[in-house]
HTML snippet that shows the backbone in 3Dmol.js (N, CA, C, O; Angstrom):
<script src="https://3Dmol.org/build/3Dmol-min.js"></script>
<div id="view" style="width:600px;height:400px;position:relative"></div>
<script>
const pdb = `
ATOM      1  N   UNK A   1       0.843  -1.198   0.000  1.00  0.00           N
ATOM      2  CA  UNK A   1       0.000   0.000   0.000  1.00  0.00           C
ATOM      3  C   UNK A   1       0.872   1.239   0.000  1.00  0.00           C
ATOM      4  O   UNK A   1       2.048   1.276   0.360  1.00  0.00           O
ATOM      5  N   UNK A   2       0.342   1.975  -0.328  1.00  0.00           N
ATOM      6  CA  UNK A   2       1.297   3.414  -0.508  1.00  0.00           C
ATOM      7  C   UNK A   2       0.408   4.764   0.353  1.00  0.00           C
ATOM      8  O   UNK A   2       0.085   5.899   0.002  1.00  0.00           O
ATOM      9  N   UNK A   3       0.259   4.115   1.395  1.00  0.00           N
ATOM     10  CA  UNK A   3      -0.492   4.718   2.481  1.00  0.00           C
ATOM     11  C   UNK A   3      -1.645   5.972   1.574  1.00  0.00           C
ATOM     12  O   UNK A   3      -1.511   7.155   1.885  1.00  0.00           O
ATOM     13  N   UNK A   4      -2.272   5.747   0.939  1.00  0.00           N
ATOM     14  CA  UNK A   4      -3.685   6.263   0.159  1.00  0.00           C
ATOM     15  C   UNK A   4      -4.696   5.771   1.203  1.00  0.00           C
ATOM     16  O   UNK A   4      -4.658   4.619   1.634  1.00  0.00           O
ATOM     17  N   UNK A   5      -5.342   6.419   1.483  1.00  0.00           N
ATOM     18  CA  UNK A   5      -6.735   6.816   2.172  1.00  0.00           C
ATOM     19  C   UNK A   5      -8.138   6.852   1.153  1.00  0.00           C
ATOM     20  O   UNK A   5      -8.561   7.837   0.548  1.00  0.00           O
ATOM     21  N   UNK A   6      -8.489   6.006   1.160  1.00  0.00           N
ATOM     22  CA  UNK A   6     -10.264   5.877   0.502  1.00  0.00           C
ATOM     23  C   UNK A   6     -11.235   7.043   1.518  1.00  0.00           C
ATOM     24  O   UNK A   6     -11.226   7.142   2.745  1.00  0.00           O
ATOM     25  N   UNK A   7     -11.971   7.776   0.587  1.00  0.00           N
ATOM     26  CA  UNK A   7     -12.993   8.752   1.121  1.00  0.00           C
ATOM     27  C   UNK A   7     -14.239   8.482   0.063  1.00  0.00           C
ATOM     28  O   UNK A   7     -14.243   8.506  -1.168  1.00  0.00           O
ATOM     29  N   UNK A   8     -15.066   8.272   0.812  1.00  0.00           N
ATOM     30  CA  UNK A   8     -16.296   7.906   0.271  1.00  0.00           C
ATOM     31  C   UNK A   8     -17.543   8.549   0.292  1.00  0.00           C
ATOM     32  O   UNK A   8     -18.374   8.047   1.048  1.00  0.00           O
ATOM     33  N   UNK A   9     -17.867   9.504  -0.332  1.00  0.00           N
ATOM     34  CA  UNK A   9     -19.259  10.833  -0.544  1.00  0.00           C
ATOM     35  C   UNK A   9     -20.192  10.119  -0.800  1.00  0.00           C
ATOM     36  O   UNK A   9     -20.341   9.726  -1.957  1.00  0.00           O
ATOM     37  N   UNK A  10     -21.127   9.735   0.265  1.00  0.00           N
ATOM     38  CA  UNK A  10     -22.483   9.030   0.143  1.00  0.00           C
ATOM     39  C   UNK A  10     -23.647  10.262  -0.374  1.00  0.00           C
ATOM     40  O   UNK A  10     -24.811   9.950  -0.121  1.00  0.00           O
ATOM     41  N   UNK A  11     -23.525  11.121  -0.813  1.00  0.00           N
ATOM     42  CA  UNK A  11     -24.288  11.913  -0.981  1.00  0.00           C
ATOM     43  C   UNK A  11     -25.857  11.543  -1.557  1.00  0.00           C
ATOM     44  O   UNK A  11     -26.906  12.106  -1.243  1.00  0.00           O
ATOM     45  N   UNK A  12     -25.671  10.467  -2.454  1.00  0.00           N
ATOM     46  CA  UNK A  12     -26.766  10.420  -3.248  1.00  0.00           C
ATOM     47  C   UNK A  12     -27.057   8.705  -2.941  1.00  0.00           C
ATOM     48  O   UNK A  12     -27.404   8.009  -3.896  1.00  0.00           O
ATOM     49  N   UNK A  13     -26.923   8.197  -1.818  1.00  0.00           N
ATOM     50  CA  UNK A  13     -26.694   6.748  -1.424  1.00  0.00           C
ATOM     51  C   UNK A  13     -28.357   5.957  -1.976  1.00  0.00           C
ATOM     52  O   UNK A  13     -29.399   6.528  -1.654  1.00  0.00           O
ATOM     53  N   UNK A  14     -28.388   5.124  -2.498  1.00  0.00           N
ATOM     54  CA  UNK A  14     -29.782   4.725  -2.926  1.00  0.00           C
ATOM     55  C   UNK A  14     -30.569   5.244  -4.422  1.00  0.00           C
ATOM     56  O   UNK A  14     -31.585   4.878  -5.013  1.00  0.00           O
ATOM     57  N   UNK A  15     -29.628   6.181  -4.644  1.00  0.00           N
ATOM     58  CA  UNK A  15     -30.018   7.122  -6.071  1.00  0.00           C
ATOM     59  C   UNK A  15     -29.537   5.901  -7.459  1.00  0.00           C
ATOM     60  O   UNK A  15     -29.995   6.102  -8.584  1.00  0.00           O
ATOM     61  N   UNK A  16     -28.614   4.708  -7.199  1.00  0.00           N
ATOM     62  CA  UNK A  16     -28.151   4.474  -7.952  1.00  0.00           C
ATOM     63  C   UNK A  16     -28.639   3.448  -8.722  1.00  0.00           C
ATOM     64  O   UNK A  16     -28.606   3.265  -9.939  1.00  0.00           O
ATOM     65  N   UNK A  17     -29.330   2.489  -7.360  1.00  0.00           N
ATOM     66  CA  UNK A  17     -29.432   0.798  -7.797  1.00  0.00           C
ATOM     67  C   UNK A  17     -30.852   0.964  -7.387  1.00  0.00           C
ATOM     68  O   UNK A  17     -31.709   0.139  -7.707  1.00  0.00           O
ATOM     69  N   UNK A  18     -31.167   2.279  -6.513  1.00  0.00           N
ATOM     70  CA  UNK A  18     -32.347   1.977  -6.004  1.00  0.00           C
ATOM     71  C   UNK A  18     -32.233   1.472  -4.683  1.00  0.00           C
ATOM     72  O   UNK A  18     -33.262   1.394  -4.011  1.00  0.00           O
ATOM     73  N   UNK A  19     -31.528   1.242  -4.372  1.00  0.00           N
ATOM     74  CA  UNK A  19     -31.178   0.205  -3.099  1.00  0.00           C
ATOM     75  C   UNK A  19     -29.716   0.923  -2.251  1.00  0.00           C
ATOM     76  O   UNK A  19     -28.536   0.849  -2.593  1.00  0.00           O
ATOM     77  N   UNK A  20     -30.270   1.545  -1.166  1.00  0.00           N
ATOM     78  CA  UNK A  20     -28.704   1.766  -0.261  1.00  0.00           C
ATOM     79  C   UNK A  20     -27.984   1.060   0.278  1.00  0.00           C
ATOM     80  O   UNK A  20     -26.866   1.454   0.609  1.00  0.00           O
ATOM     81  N   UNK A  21     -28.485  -0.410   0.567  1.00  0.00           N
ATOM     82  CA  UNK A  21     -27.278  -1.309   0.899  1.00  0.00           C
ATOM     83  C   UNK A  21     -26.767  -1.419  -0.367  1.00  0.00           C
ATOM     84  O   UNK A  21     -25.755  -0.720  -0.320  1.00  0.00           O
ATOM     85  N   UNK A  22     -26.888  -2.037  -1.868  1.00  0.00           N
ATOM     86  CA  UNK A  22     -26.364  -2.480  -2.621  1.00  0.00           C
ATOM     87  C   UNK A  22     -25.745  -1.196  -3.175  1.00  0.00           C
ATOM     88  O   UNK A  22     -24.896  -1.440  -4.032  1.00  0.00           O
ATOM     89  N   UNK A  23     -25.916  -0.004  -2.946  1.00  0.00           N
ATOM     90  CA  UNK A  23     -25.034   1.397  -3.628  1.00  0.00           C
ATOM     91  C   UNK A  23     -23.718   1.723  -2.521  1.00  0.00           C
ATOM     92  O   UNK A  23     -22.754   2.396  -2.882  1.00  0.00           O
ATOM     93  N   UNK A  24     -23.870   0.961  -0.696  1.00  0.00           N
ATOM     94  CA  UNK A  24     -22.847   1.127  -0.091  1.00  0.00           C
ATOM     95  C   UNK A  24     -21.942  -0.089   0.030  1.00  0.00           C
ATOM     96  O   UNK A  24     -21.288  -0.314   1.048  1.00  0.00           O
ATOM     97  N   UNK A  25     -21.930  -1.080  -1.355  1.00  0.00           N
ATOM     98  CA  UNK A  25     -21.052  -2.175  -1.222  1.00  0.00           C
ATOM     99  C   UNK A  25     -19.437  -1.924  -1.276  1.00  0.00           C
ATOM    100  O   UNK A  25     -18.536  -2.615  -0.801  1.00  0.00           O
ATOM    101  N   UNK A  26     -19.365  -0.476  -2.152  1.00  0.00           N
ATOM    102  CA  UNK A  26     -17.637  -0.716  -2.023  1.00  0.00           C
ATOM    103  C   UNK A  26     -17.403  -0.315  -0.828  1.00  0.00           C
ATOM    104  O   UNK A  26     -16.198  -0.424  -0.603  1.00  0.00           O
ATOM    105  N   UNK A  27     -17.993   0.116   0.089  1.00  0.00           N
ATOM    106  CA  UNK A  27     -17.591   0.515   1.180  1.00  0.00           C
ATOM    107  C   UNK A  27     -17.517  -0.600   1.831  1.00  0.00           C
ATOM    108  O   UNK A  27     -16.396  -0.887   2.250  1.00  0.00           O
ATOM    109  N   UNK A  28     -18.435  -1.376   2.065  1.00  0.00           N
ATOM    110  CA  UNK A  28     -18.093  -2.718   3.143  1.00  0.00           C
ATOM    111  C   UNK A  28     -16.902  -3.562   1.904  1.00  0.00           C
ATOM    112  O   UNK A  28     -16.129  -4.094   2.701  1.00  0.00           O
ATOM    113  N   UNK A  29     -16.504  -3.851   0.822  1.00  0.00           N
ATOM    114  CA  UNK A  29     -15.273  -4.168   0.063  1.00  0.00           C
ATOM    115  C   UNK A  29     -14.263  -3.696   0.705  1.00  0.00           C
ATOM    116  O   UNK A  29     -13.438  -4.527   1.086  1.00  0.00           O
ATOM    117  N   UNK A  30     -13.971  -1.966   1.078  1.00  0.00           N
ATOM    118  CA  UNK A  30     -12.955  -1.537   1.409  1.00  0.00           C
ATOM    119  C   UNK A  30     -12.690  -2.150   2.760  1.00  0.00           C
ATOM    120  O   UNK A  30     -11.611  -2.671   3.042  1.00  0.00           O
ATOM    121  N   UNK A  31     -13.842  -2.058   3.688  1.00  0.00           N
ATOM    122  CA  UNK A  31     -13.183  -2.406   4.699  1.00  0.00           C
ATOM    123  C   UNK A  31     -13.080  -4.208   5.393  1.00  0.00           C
ATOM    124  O   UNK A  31     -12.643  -4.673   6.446  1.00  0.00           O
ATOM    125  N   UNK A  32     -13.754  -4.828   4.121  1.00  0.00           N
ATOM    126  CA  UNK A  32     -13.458  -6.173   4.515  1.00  0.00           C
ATOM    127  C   UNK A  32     -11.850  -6.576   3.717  1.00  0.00           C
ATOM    128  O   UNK A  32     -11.305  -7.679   3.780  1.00  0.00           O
ATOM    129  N   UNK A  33     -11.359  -5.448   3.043  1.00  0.00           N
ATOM    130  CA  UNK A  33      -9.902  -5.863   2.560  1.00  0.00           C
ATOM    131  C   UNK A  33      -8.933  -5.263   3.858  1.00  0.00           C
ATOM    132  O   UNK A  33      -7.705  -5.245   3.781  1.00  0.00           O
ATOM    133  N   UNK A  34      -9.666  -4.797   5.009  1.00  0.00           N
ATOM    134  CA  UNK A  34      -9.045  -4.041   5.999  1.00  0.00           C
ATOM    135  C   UNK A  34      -8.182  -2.335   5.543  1.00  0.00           C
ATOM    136  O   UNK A  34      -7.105  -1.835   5.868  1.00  0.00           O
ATOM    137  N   UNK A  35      -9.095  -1.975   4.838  1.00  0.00           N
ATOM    138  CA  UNK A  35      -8.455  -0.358   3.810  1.00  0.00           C
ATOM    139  C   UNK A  35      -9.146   0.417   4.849  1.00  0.00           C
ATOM    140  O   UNK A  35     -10.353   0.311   5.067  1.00  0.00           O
ATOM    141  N   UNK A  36      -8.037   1.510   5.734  1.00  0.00           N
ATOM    142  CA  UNK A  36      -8.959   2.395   6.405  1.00  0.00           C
ATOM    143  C   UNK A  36      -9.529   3.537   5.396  1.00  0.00           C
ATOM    144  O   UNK A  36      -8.955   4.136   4.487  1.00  0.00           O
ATOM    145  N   UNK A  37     -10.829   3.623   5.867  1.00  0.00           N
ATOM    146  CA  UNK A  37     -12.023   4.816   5.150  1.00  0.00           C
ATOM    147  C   UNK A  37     -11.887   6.043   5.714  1.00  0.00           C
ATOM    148  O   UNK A  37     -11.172   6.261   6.691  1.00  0.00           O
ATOM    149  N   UNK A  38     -12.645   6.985   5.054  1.00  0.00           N
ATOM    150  CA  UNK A  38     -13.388   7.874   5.349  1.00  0.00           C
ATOM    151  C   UNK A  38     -14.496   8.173   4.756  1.00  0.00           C
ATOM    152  O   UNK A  38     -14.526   8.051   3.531  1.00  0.00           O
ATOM    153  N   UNK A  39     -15.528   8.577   5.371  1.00  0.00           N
ATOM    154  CA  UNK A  39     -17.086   8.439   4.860  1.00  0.00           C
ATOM    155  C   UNK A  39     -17.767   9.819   5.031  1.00  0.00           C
ATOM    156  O   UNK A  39     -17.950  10.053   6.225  1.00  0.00           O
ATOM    157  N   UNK A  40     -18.237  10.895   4.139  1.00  0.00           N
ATOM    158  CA  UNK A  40     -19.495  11.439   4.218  1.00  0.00           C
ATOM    159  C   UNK A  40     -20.871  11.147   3.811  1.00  0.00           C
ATOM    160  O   UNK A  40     -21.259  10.479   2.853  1.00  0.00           O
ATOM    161  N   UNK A  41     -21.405  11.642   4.529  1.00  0.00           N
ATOM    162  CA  UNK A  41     -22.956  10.933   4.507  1.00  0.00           C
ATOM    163  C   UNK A  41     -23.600  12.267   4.546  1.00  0.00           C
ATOM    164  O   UNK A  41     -23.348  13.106   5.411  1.00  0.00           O
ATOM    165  N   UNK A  42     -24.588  12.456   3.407  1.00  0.00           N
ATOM    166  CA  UNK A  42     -25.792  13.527   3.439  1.00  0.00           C
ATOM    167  C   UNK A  42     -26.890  12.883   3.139  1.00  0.00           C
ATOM    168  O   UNK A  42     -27.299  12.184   2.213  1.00  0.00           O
ATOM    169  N   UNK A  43     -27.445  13.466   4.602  1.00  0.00           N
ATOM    170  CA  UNK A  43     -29.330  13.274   4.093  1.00  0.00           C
ATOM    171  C   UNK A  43     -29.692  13.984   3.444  1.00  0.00           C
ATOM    172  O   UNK A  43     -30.889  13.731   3.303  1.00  0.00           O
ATOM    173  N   UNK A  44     -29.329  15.137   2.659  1.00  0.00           N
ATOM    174  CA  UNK A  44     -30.430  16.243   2.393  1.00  0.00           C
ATOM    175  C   UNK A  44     -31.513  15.291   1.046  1.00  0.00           C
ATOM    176  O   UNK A  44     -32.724  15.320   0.825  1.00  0.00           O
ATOM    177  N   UNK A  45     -30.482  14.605   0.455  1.00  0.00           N
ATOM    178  CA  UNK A  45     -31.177  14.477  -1.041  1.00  0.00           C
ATOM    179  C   UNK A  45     -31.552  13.053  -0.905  1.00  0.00           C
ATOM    180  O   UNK A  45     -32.304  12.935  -1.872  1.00  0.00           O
ATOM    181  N   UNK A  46     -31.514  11.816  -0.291  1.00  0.00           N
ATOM    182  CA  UNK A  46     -31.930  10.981  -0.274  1.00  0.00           C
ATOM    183  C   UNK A  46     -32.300  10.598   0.986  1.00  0.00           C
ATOM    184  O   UNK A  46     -32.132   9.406   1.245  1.00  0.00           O
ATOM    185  N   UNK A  47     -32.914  11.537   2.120  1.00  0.00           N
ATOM    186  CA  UNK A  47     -33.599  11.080   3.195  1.00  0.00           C
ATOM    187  C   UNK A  47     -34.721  12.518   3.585  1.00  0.00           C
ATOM    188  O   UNK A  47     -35.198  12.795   4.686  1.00  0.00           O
ATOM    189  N   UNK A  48     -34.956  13.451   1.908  1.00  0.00           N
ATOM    190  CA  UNK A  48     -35.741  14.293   2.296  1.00  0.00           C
ATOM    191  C   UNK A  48     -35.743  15.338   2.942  1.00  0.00           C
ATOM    192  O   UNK A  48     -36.653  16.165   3.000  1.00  0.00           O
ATOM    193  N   UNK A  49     -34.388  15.365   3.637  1.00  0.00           N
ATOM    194  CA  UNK A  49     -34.232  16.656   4.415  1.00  0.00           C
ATOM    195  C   UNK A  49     -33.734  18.025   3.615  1.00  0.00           C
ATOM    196  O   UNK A  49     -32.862  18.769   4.062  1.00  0.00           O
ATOM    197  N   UNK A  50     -34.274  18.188   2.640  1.00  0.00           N
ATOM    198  CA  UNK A  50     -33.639  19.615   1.612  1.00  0.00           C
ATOM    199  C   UNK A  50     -33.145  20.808   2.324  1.00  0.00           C
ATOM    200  O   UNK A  50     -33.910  21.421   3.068  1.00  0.00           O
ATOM    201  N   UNK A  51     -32.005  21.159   2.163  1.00  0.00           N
ATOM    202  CA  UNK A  51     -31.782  22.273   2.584  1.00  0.00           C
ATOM    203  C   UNK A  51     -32.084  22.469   3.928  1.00  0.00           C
ATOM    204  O   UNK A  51     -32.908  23.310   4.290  1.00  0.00           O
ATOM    205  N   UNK A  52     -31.258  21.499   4.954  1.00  0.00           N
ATOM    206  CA  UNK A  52     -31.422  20.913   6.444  1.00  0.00           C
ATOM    207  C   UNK A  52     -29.943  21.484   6.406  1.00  0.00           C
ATOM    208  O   UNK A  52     -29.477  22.435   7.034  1.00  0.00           O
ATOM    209  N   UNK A  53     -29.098  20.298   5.130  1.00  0.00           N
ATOM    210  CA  UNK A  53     -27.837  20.748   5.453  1.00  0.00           C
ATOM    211  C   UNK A  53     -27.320  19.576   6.671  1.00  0.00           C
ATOM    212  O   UNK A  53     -26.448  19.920   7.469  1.00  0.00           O
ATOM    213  N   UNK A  54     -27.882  18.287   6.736  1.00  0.00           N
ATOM    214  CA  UNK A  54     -27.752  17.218   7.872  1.00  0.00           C
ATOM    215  C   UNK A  54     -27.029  16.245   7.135  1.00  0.00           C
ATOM    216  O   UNK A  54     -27.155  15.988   5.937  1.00  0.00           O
ATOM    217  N   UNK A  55     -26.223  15.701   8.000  1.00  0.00           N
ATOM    218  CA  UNK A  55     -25.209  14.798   7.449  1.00  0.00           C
ATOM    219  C   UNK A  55     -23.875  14.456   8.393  1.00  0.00           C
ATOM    220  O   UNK A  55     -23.894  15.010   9.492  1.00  0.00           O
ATOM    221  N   UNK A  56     -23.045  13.851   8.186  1.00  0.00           N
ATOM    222  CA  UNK A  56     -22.465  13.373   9.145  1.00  0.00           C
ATOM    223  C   UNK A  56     -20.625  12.842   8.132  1.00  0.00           C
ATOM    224  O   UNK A  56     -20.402  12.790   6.923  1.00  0.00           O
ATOM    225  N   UNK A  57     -19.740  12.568   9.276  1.00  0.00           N
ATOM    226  CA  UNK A  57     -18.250  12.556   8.545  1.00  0.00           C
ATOM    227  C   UNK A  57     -18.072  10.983   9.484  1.00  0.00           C
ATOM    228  O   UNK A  57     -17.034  10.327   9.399  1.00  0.00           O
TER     229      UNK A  57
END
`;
const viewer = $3Dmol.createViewer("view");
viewer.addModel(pdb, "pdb");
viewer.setStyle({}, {cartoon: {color: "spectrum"}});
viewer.zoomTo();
viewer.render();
</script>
């Protein structure tokens, strides 16, 4: 490894497949290869909260 860091913008999680477990699979990939993450997560656009501005790191 060449010490690279994975960051992962859930922004639109479920927008893709339809399905948010199956749109957050590379994420459980990364960390079942033991790759440390980093994750943002916004509700605004796929949990309805518009312009809440809610979300999490």
């Amino acid at each position: 490894a060449k010490n690279h860091f994975a960051f992962f913008d859930m922004a639109y999680q479920g927008f893709a497949s339809g399905d948010p477990e199956r749109d957050a699979r590379a994420i459980r990939i990364f960390l079942e290869d033991g790759h440390l993450i980093g994750c943002a997560q916004s509700y605004a656009k796929n949990m309805g909260l518009y312009g809440q501005r809610v979300g999490c790191l």
